[in-house]
RODO-2510 file (C-alpha; in nm, 4 decimals, decimal comma):
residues 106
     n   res          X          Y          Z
     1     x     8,9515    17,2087     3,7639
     2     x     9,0526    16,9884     4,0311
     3     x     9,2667    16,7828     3,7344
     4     x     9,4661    17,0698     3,5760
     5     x     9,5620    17,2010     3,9959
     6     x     9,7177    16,8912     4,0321
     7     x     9,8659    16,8809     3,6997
     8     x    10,0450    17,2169     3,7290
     9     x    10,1426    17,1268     4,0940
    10     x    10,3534    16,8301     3,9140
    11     x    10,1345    16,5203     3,9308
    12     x    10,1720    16,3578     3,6349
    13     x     9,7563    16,3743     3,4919
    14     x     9,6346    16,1334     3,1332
    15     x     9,3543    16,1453     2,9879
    16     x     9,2068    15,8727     2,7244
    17     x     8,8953    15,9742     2,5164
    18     x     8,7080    15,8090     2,2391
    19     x     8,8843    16,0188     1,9389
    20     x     8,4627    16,0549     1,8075
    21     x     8,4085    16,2161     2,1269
    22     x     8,5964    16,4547     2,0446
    23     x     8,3831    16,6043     1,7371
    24     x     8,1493    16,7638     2,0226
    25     x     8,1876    17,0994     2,0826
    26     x     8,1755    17,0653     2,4279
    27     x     8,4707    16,7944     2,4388
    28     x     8,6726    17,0054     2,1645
    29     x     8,6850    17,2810     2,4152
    30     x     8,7221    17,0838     2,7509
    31     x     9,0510    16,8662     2,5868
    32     x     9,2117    17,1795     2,4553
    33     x     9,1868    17,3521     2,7903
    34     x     9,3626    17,0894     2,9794
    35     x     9,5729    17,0180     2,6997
    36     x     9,7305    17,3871     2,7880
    37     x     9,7739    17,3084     3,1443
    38     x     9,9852    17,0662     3,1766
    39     x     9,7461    16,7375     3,1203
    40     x     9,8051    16,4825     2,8455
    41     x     9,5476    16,3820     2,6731
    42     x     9,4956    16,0841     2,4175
    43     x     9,2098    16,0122     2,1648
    44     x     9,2074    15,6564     2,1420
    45     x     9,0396    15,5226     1,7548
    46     x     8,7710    15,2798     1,8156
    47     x     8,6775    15,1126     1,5065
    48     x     8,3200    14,9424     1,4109
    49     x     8,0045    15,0887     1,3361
    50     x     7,9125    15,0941     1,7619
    51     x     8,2136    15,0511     1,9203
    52     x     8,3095    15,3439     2,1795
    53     x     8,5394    15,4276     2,4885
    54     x     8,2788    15,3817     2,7481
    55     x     8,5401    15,3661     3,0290
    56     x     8,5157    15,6161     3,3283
    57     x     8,7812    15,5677     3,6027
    58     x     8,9940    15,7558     3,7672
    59     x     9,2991    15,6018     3,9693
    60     x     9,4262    15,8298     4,2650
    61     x     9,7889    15,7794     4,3987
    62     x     9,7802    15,4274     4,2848
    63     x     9,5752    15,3587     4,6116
    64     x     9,2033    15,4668     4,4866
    65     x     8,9733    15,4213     4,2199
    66     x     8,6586    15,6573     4,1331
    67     x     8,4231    15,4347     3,8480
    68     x     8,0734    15,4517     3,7528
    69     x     7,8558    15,5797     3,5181
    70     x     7,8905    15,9268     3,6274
    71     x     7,9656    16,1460     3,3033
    72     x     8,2621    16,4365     3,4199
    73     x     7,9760    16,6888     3,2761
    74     x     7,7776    16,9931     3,4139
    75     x     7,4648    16,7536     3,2849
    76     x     7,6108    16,4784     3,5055
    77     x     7,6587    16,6693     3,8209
    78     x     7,3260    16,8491     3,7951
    79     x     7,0738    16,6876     3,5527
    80     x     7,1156    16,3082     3,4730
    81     x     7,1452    15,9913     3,7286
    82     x     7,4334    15,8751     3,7990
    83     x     7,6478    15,6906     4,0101
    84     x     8,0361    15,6820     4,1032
    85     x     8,1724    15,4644     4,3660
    86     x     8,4710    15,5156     4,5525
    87     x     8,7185    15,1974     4,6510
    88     x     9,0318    15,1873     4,8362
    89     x     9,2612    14,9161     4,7365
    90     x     9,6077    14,9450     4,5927
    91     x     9,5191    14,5747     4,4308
    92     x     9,2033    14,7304     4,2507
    93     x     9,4044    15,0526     4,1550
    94     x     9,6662    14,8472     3,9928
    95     x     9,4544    14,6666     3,7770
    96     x     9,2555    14,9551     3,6753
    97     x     9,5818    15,1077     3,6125
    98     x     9,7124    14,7531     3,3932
    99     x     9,3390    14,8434     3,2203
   100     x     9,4211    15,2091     3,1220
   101     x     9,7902    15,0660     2,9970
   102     x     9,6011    14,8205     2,7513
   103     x     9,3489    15,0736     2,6413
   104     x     9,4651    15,1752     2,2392
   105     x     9,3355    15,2210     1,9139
   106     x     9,0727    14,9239     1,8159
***
């Protein structure tokens, strides 16, 4: 994965997942692989009966952000709709990046 190249290249890579996410088989096995290469990886607790992590954002080289409602799945590449949207500004990236700082256990 594009993720766990840059990660063994150097680039410092974290992840933050909903910790009752990670019951799923499917997200068991994706956080343990890049776990092993290099990326770290953080459940975060969310507490009450329908609270979840429903973040998805990416920040690239504090200069980009990828968000959306596109799920990092094979079913969200090839099966569901979905969108992601691209923007380029360092402002936006920062506070997405302030955004990811604040994210913790709730």
């Amino acid at each position: 994965s594009a993720l766990v190249s840059v990660a063994q290249h150097g680039v410092t890579v974290r992840v933050k997942y909903d910790a009752k996410s990670y019951e799923w088989k499917g997200m068991t096995v994706a956080i343990g692989y890049l776990k092993k290469r290099g990326v770290q990886c953080t459940p975060v607790q969310m507490t009450g009966k329908y609270a979840k992590m429903h973040h998805k954002f990416m920040i690239i080289d504090r200069k980009r952000v990828l968000t959306g409602s596109y799920n990092y799945t094979s079913a969200g590449s090839t099966e569901n709709y979905e969108n992601l949207v691209l923007i380029k500004s360092a402002q936006i990236a920062k506070a997405f990046a302030a955004e990811f700082e604040r994210i913790k256990d709730r």
